[in-house]
N, C-alpha and C positions, 0 to 999 in steps of 0.2 A: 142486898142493897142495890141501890139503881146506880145506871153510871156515874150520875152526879155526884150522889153520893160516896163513890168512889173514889171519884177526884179531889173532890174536896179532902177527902181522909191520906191520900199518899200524898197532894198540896202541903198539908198541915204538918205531918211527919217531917218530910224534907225542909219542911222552913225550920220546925225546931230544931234540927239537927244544924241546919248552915247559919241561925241563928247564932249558934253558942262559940262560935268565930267572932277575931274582932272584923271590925270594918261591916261595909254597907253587904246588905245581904240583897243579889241581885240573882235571878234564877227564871229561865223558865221552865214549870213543872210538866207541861205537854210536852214538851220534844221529846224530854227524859223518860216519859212515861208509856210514850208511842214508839220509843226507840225499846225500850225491855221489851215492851209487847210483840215486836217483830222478832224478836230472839227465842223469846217464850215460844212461837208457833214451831220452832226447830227444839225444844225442848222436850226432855222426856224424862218418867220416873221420878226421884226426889227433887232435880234441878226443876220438872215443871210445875209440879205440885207447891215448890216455895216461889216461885215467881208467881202463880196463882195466888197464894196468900197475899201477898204483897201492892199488884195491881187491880185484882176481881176483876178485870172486864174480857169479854170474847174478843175475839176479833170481828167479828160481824157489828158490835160495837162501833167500833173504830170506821169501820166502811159508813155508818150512817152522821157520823160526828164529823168526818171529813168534808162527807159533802154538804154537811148543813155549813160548817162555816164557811166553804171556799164559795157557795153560791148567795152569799149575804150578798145584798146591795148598799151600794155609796161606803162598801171597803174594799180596799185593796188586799185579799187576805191570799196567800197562796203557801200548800203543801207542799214540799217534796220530801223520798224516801231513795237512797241509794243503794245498792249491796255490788261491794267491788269483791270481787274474789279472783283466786291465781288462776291466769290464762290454762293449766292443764286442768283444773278443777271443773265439776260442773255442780250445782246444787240438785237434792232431793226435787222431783217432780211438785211432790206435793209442797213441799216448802214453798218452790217459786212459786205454783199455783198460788198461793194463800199468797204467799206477800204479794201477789202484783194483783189478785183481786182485790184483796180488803184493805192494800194499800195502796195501792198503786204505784208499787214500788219499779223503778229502774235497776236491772242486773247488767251488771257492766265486768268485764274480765278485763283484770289490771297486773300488769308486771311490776311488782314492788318495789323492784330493786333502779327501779329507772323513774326520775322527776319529772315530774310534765310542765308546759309549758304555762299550763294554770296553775300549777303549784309555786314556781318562783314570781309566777305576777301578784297571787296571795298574799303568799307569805302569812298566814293564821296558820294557830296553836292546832286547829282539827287538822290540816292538811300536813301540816311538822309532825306533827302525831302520826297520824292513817296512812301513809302514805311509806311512811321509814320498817311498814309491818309484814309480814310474810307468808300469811295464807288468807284471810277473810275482814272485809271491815263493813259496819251498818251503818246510814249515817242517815239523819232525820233534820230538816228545814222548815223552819218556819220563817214569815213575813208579813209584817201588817202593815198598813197604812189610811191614815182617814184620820178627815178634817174634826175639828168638833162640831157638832149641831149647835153650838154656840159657841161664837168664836170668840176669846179673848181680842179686846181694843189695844194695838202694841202702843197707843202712844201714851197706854196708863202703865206701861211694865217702866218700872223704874226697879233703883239698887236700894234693897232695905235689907235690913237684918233677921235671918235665918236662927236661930237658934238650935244648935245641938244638945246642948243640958240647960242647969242651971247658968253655968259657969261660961261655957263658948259659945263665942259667935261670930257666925261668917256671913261677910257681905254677897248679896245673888241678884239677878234681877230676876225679880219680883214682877209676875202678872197679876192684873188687878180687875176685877169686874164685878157685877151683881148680875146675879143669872136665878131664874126661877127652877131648880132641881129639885129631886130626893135629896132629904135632909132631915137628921135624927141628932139628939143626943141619945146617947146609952151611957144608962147608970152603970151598968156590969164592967163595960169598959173603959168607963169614964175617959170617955174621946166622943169626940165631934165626928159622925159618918154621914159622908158625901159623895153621888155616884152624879160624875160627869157624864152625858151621853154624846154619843160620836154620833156622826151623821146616819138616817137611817135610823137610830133610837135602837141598833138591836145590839151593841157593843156598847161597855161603857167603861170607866174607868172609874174604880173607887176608892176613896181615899178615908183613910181612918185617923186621924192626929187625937192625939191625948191630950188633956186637957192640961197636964203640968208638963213642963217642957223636959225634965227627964223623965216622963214616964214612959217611956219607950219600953223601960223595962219591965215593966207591971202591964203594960200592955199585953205583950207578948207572954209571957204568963197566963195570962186570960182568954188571950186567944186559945191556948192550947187546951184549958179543959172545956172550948164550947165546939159546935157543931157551926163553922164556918156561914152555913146557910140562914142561921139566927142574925148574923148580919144586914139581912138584907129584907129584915120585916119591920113593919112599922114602919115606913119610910116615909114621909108626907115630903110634897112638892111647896116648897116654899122660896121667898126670895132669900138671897145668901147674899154677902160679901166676898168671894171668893178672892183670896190669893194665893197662889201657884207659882213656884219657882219654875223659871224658862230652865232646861237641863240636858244635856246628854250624859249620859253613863254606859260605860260599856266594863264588861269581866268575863275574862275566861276562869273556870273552875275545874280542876281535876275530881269530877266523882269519884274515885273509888274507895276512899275512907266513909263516905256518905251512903253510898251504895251500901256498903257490907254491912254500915251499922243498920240498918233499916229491915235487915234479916237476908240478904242476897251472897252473903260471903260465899256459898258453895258453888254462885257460878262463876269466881276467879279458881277455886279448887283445879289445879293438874289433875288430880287424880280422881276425883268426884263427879266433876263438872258432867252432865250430861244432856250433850247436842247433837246426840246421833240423826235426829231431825232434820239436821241442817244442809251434810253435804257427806257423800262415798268418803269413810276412811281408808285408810290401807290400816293393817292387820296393826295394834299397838299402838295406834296414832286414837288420842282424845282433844276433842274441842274443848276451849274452855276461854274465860273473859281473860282478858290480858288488861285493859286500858277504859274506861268513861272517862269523856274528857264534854265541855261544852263552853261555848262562847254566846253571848247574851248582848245585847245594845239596845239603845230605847235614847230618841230624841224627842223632846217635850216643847212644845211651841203655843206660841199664838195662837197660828193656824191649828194645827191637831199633831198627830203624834206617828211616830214611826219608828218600827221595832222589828228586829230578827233576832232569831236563835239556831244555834246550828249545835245537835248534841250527834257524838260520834263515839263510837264501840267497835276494838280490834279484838278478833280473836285466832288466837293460837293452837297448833298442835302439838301435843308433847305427848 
């Protein structure tokens, strides 16, 4: 399969799985997905071979994907990748080489046991987490920002009614416009799919609503037995109505129930786990996952949209 394809398929996974939670399902599947990948390259024997399942992409991959989106124009898009580890420790040659080529990742030696000065200005769940750990943590960043190529009119965003089911409803403000977009029905998903384009035309945001107000559930459903990229054919550029709740959202998640169900359980394994890749053991000492943890935000405006993600991974010796 190609990377795209790829992605879409570990995308599709991880939504069914945080789907079946109550509450809003908010996630970004890049960090998470760029974050295994950098672990995977210190992996070895059955730990690498199930993370290969799981991800399919190289890392030479990731080196081309990086820089296709960070050199977009009229976005503000920026990567980062960290690897703290204990000031006696040093990583695998080859490791570092590979993370800081095909990621361009930052190695930094941290004393665990001491807060820094960024950490109590923080105060987020990655840094309460990674930072309270005691031999190695990975940590992957994301950042977007960009206007829309069509900008919503704020003086037509007024407070209208949002529907949740049949039954709820909460009041939101409500942006209002007609814009000439991609625009489909789909019978298979009996939802209305519309892909907003941000400035540039090379990013865009797509939006799928169902056509009965609790079919959220049946939606999703549907989703899972198609191929994600079916979505985005047929599309004809027509004039729309569009209305758009103005929104911030933000959620930290602890992966690791999500992680293990997806098939990754062997690299939380003490005894299993295998990251001899990663970094000089002493003699009885094994790496293995300790903690995924990720934090997600996304503000939705008028103007255009702005979003980070920060996913983080401690690992331990026993």
């Amino acid at each position: 399969m190609s990377s795209g394809q790829n992605n879409f398929a570990f995308t599709n996974k991880l939504y069914q799985i945080l789907s079946r939670k109550p509450g809003n399902v908010f996630f970004s599947p890049f960090s998470l997905h760029v974050l295994l990948a950098i672990a995977y390259q210190g992996a070895r024997n059955v730990t690498l071979e199930t993370i290969q399942k799981v991800l399919q992409i190289p890392a030479a991959s990731y080196k081309n994907i990086i820089h296709h989106l960070t050199t977009l124009e009229n976005v503000q898009l920026s990567i980062a990748f960290k690897i703290n580890l204990k000031k006696e420790k040093r990583l695998l040659v080859s490791f570092e080489n590979t993370a800081k080529d095909y990621f361009d990742s930052e190695v930094e030696p941290m004393d665990f046991t001491q807060n820094t000065e960024t950490t109590r200005k923080t105060k987020n769940i990655i840094d309460e987490i990674l930072l309270s750990l005691p031999f190695l943590t990975l940590r992957s960043t994301l950042y977007f920002k960009s206007d829309w190529a069509l900008p919503f009119c704020e003086s037509k965003t007024h407070e209208r009614s949002f529907y949740l089911n049949d039954d709820d409803v909460v009041q939101v403000q409500m942006m209002k416009d007609r814009k000439k977009v991609p625009y489909k029905y789909d019978k298979d998903l009996d939802s209305q799919i519309l892909i907003l384009p941000y400035a540039g035309d090379e990013v865009h945001m797509v939006i799928i609503l169902p056509k009965e107000k609790n079919g959220i559930g049946n939606l999703e459903v549907a989703l899972s037995k198609m191929d994600l990229r079916e979505v985005f054919t047929e599309l004809r550029h027509r004039k729309v109505d569009v209305f758009l709740p103005r929104f911030k959202f933000e959620r930290s998640t602890v992966m690791d129930d999500v992680v293990k169900e997806m098939g990754l359980g062997v690299i939380y394994d003490q005894d299993k786990a295998d990251f001899t890749g990663v970094v000089e053991l002493e003699t009885g000492e094994n790496l293995y996952v300790n903690g995924i943890v990720q934090q997600a935000c996304i503000d939705v405006n008028e103007k255009g949209t702005e979003a980070a993600a920060v996913a983080g991974t401690c690992l331990y010796t026993g």
